[in-house]
C-alpha positions in Angstrom: -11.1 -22.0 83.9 -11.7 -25.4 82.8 -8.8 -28.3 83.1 -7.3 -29.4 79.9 -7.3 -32.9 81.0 -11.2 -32.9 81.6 -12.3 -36.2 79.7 -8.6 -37.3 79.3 -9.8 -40.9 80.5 -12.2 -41.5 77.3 -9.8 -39.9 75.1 -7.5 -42.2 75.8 -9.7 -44.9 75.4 -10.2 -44.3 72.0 -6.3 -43.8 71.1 -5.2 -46.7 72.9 -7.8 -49.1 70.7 -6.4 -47.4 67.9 -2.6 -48.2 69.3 -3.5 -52.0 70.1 -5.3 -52.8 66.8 -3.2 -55.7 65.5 -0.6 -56.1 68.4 0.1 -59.3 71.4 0.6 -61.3 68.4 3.5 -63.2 66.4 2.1 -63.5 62.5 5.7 -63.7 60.8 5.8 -62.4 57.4 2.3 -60.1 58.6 4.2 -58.6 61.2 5.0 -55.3 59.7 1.4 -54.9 58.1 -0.6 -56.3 61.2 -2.0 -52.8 61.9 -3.4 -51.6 58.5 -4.5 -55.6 57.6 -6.9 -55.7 61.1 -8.3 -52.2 60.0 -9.3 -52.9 56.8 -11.1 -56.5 58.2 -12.9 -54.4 61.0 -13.9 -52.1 57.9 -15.1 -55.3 55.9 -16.8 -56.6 58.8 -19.0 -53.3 59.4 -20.2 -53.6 56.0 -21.4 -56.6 56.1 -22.7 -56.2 59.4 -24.9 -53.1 58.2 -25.8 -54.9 55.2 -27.3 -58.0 57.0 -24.8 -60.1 55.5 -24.6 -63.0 58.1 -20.9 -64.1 56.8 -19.0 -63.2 59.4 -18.0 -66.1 61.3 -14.7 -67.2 62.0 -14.0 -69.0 58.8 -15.3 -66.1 57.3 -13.3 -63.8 58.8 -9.9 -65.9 57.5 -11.2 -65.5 53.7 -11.4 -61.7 54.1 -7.8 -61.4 55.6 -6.7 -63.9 52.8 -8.1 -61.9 50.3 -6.1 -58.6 51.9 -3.4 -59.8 51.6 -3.6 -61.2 48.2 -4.6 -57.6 47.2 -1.8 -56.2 49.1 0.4 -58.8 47.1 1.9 -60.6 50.4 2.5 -63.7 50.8 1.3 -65.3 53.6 0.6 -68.8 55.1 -2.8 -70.4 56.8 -1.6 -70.3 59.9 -0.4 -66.9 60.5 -3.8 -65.2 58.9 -5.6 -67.7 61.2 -3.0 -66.1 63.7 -4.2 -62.5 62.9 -7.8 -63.2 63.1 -7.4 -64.7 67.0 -5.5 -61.7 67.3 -8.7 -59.0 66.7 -10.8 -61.5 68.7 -8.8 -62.0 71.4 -5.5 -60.5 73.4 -2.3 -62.2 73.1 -2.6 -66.1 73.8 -6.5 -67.0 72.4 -6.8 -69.7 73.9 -7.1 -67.5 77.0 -10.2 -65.9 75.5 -8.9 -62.2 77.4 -10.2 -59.3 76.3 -7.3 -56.5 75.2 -6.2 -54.4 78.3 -3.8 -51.3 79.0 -3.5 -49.2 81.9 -4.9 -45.5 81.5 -4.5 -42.4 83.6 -7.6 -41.6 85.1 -7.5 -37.2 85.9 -10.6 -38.0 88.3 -8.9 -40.3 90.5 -5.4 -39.7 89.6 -4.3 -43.0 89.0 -3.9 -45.7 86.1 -6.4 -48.0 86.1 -6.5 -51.1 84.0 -8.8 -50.5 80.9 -10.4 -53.4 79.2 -12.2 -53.8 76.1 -13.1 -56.1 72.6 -12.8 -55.0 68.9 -15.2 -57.8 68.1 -18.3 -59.4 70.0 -20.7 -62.2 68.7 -24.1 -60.7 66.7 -27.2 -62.8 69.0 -29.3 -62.1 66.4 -27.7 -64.1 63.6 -25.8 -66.4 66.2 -27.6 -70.0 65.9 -25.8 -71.8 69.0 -29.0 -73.7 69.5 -28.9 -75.1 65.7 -25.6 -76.2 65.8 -24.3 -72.6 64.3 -21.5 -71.1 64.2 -20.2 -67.8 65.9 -21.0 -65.0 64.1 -19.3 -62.1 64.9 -19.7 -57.7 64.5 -17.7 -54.7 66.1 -18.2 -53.6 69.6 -18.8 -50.0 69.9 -14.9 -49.6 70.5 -14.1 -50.5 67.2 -17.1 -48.7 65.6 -15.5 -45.8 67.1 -12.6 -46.4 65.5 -14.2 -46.8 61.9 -16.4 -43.4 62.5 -13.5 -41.3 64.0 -13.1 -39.1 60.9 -15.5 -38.3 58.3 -12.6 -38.7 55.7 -12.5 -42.8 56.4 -16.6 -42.7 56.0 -16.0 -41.2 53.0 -13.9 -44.1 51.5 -16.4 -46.2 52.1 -19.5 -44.0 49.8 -22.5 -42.7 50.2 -23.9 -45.8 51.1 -22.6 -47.1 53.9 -23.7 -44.1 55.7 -27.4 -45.2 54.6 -27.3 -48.1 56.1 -26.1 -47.2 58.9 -28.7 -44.6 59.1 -31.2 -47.2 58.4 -30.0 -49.6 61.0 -30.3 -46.5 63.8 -34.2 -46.2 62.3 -34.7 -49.7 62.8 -33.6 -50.1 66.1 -35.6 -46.5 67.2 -32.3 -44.9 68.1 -33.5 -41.8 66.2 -31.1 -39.4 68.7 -28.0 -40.3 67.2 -29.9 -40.9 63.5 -30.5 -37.4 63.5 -26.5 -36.9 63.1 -26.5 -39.3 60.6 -28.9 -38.0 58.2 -26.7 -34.4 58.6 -24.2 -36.4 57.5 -25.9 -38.1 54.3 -26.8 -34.3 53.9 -22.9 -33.1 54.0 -22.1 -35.5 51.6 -24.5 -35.0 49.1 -23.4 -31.5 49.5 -20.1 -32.4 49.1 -20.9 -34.3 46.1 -22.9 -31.9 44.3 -20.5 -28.7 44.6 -17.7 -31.5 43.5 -20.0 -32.5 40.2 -20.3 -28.5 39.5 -16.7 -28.3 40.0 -15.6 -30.8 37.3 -18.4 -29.9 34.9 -16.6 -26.3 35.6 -13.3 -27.9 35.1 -14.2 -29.7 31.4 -15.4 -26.7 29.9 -12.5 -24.8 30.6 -10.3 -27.7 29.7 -11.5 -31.0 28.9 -8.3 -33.0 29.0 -8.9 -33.2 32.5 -11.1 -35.9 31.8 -8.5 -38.0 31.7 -6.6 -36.8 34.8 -9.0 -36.5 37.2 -8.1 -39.2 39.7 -11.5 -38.5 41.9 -13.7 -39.8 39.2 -13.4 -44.1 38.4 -13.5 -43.5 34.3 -14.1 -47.7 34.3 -17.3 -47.6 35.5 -20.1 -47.1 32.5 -23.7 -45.1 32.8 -25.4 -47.7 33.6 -23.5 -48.9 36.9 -23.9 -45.6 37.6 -27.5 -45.6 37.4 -27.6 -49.0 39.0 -25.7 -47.7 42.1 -28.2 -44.7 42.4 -31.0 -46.7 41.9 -30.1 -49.1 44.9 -29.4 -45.7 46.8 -32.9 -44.6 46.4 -34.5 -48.0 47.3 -32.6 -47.3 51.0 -34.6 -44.5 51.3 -37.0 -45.9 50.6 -36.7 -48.5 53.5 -35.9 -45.6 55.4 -39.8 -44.0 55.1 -41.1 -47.4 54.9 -40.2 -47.1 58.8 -42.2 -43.9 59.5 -45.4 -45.5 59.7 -44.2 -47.2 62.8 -43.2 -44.1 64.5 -46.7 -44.1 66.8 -45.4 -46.7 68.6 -42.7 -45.2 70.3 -42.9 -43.0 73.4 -43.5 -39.5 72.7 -39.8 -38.0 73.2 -38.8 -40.8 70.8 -41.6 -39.6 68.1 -40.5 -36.0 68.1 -36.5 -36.9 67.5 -38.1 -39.6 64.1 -40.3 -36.7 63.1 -36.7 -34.6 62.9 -35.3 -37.4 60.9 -37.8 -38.3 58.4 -37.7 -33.9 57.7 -34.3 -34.6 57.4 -34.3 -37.8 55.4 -36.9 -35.9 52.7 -34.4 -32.9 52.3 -31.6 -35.7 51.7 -33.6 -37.7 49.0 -34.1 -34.6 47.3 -30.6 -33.3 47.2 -29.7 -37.1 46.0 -31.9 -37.4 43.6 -30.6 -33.6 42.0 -27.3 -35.6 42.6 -28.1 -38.1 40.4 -29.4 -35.9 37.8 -25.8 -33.9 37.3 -23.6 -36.9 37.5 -25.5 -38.5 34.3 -25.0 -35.4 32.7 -21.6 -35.3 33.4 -21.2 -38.5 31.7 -23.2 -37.9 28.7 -21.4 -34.5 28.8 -17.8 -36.5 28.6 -19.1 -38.6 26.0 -20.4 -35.9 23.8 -16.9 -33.9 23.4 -15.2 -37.4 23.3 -16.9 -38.1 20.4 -17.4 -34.4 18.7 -14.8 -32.8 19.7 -11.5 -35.1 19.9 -8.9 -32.3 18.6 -9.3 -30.6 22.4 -7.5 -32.9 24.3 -5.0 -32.7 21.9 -4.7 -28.7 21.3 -2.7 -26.5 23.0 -2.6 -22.5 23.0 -0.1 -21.0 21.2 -0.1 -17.3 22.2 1.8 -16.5 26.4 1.8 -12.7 27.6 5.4 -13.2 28.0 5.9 -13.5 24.3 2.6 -11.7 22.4 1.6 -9.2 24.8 4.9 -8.1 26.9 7.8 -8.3 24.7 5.9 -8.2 21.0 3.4 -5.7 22.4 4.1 -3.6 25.0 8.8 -3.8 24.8 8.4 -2.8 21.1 5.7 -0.1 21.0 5.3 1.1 24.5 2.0 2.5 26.4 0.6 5.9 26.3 0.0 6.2 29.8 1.3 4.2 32.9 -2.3 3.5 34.3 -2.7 1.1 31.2 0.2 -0.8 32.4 -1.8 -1.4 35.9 -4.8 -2.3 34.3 -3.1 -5.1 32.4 -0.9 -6.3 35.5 -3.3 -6.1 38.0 -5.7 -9.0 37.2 -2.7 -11.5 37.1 -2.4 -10.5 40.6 -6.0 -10.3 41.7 -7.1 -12.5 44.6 -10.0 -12.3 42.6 -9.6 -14.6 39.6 -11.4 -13.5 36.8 -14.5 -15.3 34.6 -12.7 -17.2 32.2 -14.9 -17.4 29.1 -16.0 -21.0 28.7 -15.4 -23.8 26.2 -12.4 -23.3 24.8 -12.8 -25.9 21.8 -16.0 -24.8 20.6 -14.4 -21.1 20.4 -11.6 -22.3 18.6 -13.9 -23.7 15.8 -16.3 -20.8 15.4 -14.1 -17.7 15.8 -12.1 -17.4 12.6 -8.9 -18.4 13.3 -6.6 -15.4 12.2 -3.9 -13.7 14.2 -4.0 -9.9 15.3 -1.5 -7.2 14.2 -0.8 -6.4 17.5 0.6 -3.0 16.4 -2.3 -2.1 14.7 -5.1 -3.6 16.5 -4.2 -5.0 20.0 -2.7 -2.0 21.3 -6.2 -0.2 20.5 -8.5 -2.4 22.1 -5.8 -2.2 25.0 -6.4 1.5 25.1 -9.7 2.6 24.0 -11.5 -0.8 25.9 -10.0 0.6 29.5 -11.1 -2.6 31.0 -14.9 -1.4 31.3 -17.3 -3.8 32.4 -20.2 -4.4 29.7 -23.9 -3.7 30.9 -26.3 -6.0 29.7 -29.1 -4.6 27.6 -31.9 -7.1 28.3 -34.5 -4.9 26.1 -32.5 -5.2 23.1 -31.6 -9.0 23.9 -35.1 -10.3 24.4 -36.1 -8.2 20.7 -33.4 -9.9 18.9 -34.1 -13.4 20.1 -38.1 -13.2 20.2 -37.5 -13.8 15.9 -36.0 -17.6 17.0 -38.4 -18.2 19.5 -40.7 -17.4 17.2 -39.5 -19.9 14.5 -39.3 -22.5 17.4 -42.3 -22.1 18.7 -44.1 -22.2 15.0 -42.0 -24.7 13.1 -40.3 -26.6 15.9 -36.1 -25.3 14.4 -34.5 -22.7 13.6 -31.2 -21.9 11.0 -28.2 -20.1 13.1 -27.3 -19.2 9.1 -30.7 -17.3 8.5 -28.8 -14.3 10.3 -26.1 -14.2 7.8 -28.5 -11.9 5.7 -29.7 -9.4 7.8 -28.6 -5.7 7.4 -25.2 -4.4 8.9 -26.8 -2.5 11.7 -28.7 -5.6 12.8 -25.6 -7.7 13.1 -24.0 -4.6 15.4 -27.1 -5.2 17.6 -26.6 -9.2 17.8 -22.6 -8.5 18.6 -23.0 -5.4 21.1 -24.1 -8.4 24.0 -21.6 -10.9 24.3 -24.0 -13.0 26.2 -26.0 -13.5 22.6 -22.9 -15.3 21.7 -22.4 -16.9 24.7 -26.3 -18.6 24.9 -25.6 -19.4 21.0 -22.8 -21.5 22.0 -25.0 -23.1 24.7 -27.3 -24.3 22.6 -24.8 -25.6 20.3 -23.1 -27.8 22.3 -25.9 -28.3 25.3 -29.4 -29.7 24.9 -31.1 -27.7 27.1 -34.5 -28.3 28.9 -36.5 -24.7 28.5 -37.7 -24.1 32.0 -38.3 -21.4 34.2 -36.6 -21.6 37.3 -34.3 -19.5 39.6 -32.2 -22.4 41.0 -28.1 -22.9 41.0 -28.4 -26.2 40.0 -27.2 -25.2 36.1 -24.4 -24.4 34.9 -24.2 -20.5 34.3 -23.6 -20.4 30.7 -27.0 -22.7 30.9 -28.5 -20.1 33.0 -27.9 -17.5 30.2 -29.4 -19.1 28.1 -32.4 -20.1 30.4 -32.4 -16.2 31.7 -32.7 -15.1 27.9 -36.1 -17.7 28.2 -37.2 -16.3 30.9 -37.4 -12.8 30.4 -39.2 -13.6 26.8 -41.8 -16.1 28.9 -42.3 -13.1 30.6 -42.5 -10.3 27.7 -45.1 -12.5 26.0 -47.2 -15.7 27.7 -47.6 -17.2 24.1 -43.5 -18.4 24.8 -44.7 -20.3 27.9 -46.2 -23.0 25.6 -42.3 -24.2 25.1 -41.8 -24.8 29.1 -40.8 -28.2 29.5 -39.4 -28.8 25.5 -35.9 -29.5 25.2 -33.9 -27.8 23.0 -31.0 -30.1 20.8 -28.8 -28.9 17.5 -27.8 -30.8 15.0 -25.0 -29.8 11.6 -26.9 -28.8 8.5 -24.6 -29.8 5.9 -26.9 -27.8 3.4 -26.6 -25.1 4.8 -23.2 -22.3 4.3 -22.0 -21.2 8.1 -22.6 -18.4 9.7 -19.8 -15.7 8.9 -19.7 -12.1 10.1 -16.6 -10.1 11.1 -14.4 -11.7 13.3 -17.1 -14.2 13.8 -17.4 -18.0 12.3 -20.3 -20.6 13.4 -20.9 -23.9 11.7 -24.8 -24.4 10.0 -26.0 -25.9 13.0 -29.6 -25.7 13.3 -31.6 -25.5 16.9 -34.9 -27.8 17.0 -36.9 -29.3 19.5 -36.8 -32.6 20.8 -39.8 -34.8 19.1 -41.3 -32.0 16.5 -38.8 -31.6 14.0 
């Protein structure tokens, strides 16, 4: 069985760096923020070391606690940041020049032994002693340690900083521990994708949380955006810049880069898809911002308290207990149910009358018994070959043309809620026709895009449309569309350039 103090030594290497960070020192009114004011410098100083910024001498060093403290609103004087600075570079008294030091238990030898070590050391390769130059300084691998202990601090940072580190590993052939780097670029992107789907997930269902969603920096515009992804993919491509000097290396050394330029591909990939859904987030923001300002202010009126419970089910019963369980039972569910999406844009195209729950809602409580809907895709793809049609021949087509056609045909269009559902796509969404059998969309996209599909399929004459995008637009001319139960405004679909 192993010992549960096997590598007890290092591990208390690492915690007593941690412990030590910002003690051995008098700084006055810094005293009680010495700790958290030498982490964030060591963070500052990484940055700039990965970055090839060369300002990191001494003097330097004082700016960036100056400007710590001003953010942290404290007031301190010269000499006691000057204090705090001697105090990462050296251990107690700096005129000694000692490195920091603690005893340790060692569980090999079974005693303490006296461990020694430096948060910061000076960089040779940007150090000009020879010229006259100053010290310039960057961490040790102690105090890199301390700065890559959890993922959660690299995080803080961004994306970025774990690209150039990445790069830095690439540059100096240490493709071993690059290879962990680039899974962690790959993590993140990950991590920033699902978190992209998950607020475009969260708008649609409710788009006040554009407001409250504390991840996102609502001050920065598009175009920073852009910027920063921009400078994101130039890193990358540094990175492969570096692959044509891979024959160089010794064999073992060429096998680990190969690893980490497959790697480094897959990455760029995923960031550039990243890239992609955050824009359209944006422009997705900006759209109901500007079309749809009444949701952020509307709220539902109707609670199953009130409308279904006491109004419903108090005052006119059920005929059958099971009904009761069917109602009760998805409230419960670990399973939450498909909540039907965009809220607002239902709000304006359903008509807007309330149900005489005595005469209607208890039937559709009875006779729907909760069945699930099977989706017809022969009937779907015959109803909407007519707009491709009109798409593909005149470039648009009239949601309102359908307010003519025969009862029967209107029973066809409603018996698939996911006609109305891929209307309301379109509406709202411009949508790139494309065949593809990705996640990347949204699903009400891939509906739509599924509907496209199946038609591309049905008839090869539809194909000529891959790649148009489809965008809709209010004809004012035009009366809405109004069947039974059913409102949507005279929008009319067209495609992008041709009408």
């Amino acid at each position: 069985m192993d010992r549960v103090d096997k590598g007890f030594k290092d591990r208390l290497k690492k915690t007593q760096a941690i412990r030590m960070l910002g003690t051995g020192m008098d700084v006055g009114e810094l005293n009680e923020y010495t700790h958290e004011i030498c982490m964030l410098l060591l963070l500052n100083i990484f940055r700039r070391e990965i970055t090839d910024n060369s300002q990191r001498n001494k003097q330097d060093l004082i700016s960036i606690v100056y400007q710590i403290t001003r953010d942290m609103s404290i007031n301190a004087t010269r000499s006691n940041i000057e204090r705090l600075v001697d105090g990462v570079i050296w251990y107690k008294d700096p005129k000694s020049q000692d490195p920091f030091r603690c005893k340790i238990f060692n569980e090999e030898t079974g005693k303490h032994e006296t461990y020694k070590f430096k948060y910061l050391k000076v960089d040779k390769e940007h150090t000009r002693w020879e010229k006259g130059g100053k010290s310039i300084y960057m961490l040790t691998e102690v105090a890199q340690e301390i700065v890559f202990l959890t993922r959660e601090i690299l995080e803080e940072f961004g994306f970025d900083l774990e690209q150039f580190y990445t790069l830095q590993l690439i540059k100096t052939g240490n493709f071993n521990k690059a290879q962990s780097s680039v899974d962690n670029l790959i993590m993140r992107v990950r991590t920033l994708i699902k978190r992209e789907k998950e607020y475009k997930e969260d708008i649609i269902r409710n788009p006040q949380v554009i407001f409250f969603d504390k991840r996102r920096d609502a001050k920065r515009t598009q175009e920073e955006i852009k910027r920063q992804f921009e400078e994101e993919q130039r890193i990358f491509e540094d990175m492969f810049l570096w692959k044509e000097r891979i024959e160089v290396f010794p064999k073992e050394q060429r096998i680990d880069a190969d690893l980490v330029f497959e790697k480094l591909e897959r990455a760029r990939v995923m960031h550039n898809g990243l890239a992609k859904l955050v824009v359209e987030n944006m422009a997705y923001e900006v759209e109901i911002r500007v079309k749809y300002p009444e949701t952020f202010w509307n709220t539902s009126n109707i609670s199953f308290k009130k409308d279904i419970w006491q109004n419903l089910i108090l005052k006119s019963g059920l005929p059958k207990l099971d009904i009761l369980e069917n109602i009760l039972n998805p409230l419960f569910s670990p399973d939450i149910e498909f909540i039907y999406p965009l809220d607002w844009s239902w709000e304006e195209q359903r008509l807007k009358r309330r149900l005489d729950f005595d005469e209607i809602a208890l039937g559709l409580v009875i006779d729907d018994e909760f069945t699930v809907e099977e989706v017809n895709w022969e009937l779907i793809i015959d109803l909407w070959r007519s707009i491709f049609d009109e798409l593909l021949e005149k470039g648009r087509f009239l949601i309102s043309q359908l307010q003519n056609i025969s009862c029967e045909e209107k029973s066809r269009w409603l018996s698939q809620s996911i006609n109305i559902d891929a209307f309301m796509m379109f509406v709202i969404t411009d949508i790139k026709l494309e065949i593809t059998t990705n996640t990347d969309h949204d699903d009400r996209i891939d509906d739509a895009l599924e509907i496209f599909r199946r038609i591309c399929e049905y008839d090869d004459k539809y194909r000529k449309l891959i790649g148009k995008k489809v965008l809709s637009r209010i004809n004012d001319t035009n009366a809405p569309l109004k069947w039974d139960g059913l409102f949507i405004s005279p929008y009319e679909l067209y495609i992008e350039g041709e009408s």
